[in-house]
Residue frames as a rotation matrix with the C-alpha (Angstrom) as fourth column:
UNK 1
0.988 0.101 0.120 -50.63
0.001 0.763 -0.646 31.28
-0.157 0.639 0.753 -5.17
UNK 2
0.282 -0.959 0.028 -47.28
0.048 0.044 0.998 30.02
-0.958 -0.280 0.059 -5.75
UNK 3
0.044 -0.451 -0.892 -44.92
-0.990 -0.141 0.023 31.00
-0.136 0.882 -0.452 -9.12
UNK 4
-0.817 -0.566 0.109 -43.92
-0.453 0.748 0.485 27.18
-0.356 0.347 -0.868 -9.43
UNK 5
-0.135 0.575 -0.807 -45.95
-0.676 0.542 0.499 24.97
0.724 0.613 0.316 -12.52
UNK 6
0.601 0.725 0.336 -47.86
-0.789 0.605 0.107 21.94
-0.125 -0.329 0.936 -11.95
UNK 7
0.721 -0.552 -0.419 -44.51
0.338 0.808 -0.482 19.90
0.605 0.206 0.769 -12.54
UNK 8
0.103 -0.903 0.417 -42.24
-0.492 -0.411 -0.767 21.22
0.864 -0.126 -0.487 -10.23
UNK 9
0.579 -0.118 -0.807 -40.85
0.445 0.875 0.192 18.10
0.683 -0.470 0.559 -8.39
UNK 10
-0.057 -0.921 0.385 -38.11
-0.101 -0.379 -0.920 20.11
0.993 -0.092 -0.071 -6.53
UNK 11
-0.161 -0.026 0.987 -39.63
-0.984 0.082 -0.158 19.60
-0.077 -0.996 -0.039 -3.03
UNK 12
0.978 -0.184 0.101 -39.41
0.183 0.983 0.018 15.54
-0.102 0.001 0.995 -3.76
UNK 13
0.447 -0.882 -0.149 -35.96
0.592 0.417 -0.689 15.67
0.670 0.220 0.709 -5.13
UNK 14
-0.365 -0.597 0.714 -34.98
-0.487 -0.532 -0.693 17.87
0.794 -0.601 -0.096 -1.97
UNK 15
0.627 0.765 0.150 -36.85
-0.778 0.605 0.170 15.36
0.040 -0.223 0.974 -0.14
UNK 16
0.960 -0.275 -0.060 -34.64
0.268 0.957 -0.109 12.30
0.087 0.089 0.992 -1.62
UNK 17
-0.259 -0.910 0.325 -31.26
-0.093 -0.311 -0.946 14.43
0.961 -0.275 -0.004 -1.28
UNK 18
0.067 0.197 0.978 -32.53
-0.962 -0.249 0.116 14.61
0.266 -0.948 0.173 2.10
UNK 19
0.832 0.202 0.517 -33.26
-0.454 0.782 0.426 10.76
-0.318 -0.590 0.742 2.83
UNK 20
0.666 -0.614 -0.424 -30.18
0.046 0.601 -0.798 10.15
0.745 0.512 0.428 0.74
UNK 21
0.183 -0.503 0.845 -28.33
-0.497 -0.789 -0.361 11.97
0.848 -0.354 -0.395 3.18
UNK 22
0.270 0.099 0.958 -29.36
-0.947 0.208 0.245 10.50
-0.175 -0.973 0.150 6.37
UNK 23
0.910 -0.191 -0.368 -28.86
0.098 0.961 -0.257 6.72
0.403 0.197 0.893 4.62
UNK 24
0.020 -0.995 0.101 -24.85
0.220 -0.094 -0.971 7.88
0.975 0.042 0.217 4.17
UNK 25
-0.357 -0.185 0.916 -24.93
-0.799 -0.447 -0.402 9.23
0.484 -0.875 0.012 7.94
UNK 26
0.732 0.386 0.561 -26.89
-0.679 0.483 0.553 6.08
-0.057 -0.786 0.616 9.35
UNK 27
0.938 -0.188 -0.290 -24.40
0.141 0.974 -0.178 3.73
0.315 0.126 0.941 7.64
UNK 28
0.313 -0.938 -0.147 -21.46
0.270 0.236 -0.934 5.67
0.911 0.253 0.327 9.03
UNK 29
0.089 0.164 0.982 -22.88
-0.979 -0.166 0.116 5.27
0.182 -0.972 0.146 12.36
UNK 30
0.952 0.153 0.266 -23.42
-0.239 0.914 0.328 1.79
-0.193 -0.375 0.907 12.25
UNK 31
0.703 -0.640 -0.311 -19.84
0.367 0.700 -0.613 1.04
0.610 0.317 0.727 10.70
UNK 32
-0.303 -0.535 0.789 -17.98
-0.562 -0.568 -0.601 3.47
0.770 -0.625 -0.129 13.25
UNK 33
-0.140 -0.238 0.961 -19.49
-0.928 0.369 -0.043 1.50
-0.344 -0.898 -0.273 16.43
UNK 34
0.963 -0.267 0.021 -19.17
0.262 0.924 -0.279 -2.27
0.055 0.274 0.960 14.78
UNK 35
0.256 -0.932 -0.257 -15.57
0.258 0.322 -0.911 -0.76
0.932 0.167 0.323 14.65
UNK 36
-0.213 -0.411 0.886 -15.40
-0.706 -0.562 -0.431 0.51
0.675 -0.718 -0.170 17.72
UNK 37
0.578 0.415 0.703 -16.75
-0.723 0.660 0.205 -3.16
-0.379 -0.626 0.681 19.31
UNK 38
0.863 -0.396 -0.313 -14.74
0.124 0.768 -0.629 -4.89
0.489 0.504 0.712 17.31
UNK 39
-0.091 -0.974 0.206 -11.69
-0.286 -0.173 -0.942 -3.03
0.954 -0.145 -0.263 18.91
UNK 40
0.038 0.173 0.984 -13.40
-0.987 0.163 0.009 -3.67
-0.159 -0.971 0.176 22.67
UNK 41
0.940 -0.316 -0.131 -13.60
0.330 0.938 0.109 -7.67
0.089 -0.146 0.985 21.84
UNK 42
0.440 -0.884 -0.160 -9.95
0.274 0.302 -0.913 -7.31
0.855 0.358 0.375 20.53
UNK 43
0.009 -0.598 0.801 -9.13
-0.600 -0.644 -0.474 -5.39
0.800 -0.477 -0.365 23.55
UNK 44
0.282 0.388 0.877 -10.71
-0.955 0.197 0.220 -7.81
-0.087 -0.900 0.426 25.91
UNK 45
0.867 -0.402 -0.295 -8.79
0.349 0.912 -0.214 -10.82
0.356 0.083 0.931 24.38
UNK 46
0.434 -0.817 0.379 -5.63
-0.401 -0.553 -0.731 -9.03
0.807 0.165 -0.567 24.96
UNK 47
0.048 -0.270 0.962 -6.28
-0.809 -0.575 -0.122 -8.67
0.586 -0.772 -0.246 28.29
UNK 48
0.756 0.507 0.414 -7.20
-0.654 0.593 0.470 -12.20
-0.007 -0.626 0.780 28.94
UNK 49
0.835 -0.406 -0.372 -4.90
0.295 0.900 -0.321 -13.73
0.465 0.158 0.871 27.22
UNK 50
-0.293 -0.510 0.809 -2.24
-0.700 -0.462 -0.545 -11.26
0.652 -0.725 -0.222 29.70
UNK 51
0.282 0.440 0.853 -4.21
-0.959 0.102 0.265 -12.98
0.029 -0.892 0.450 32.54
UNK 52
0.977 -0.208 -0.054 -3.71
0.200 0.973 -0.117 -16.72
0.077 0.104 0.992 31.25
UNK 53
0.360 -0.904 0.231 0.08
0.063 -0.224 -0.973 -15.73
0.931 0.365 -0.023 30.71
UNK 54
-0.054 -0.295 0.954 0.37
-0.913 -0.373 -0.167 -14.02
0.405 -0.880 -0.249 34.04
UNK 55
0.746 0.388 0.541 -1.24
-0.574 0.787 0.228 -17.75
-0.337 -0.480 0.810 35.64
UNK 56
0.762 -0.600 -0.243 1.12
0.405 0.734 -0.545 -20.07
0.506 0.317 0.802 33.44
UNK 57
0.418 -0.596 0.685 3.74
-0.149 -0.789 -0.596 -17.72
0.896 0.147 -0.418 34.74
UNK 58
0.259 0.437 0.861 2.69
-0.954 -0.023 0.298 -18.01
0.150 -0.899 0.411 38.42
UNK 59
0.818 0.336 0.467 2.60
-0.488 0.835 0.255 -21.78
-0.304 -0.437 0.847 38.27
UNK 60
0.618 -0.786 -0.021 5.64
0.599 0.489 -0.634 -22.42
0.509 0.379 0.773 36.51
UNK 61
0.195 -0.616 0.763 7.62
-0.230 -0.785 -0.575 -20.08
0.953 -0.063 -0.295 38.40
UNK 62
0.212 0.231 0.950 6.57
-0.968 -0.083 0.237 -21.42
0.134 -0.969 0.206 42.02
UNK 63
-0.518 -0.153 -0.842 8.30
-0.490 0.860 0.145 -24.66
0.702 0.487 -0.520 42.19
């Protein structure tokens, strides 16, 4: 038999520290790679708009 009364919640409220826990860890998973895709779009405009630049470049350069 265990020492602990008929009211001792302590394995719920170690329980909800517990799911609290993972919440904070899932949401600074999801906001780390939303930032880390946001920076790949931004990176992949960069690069295009280099590419369009490089073309205007090309054609205006070749008379």
């Amino acid at each position: 038999m265990t020492h602990r009364d008929w009211y001792d919640d302590s394995d719920y409220v170690r329980a909800v520290e517990q799911s609290e826990h993972m919440n904070r860890v899932g949401w600074k998973a999801i906001a780390a790679v939303t930032g880390l895709l946001g920076i790949a779009v931004i990176g992949v405009v960069v690069v295009c708009l280099a590419g369009v630049v490089a073309m205007a470049y090309v054609v205006v350069a070749n008379p």
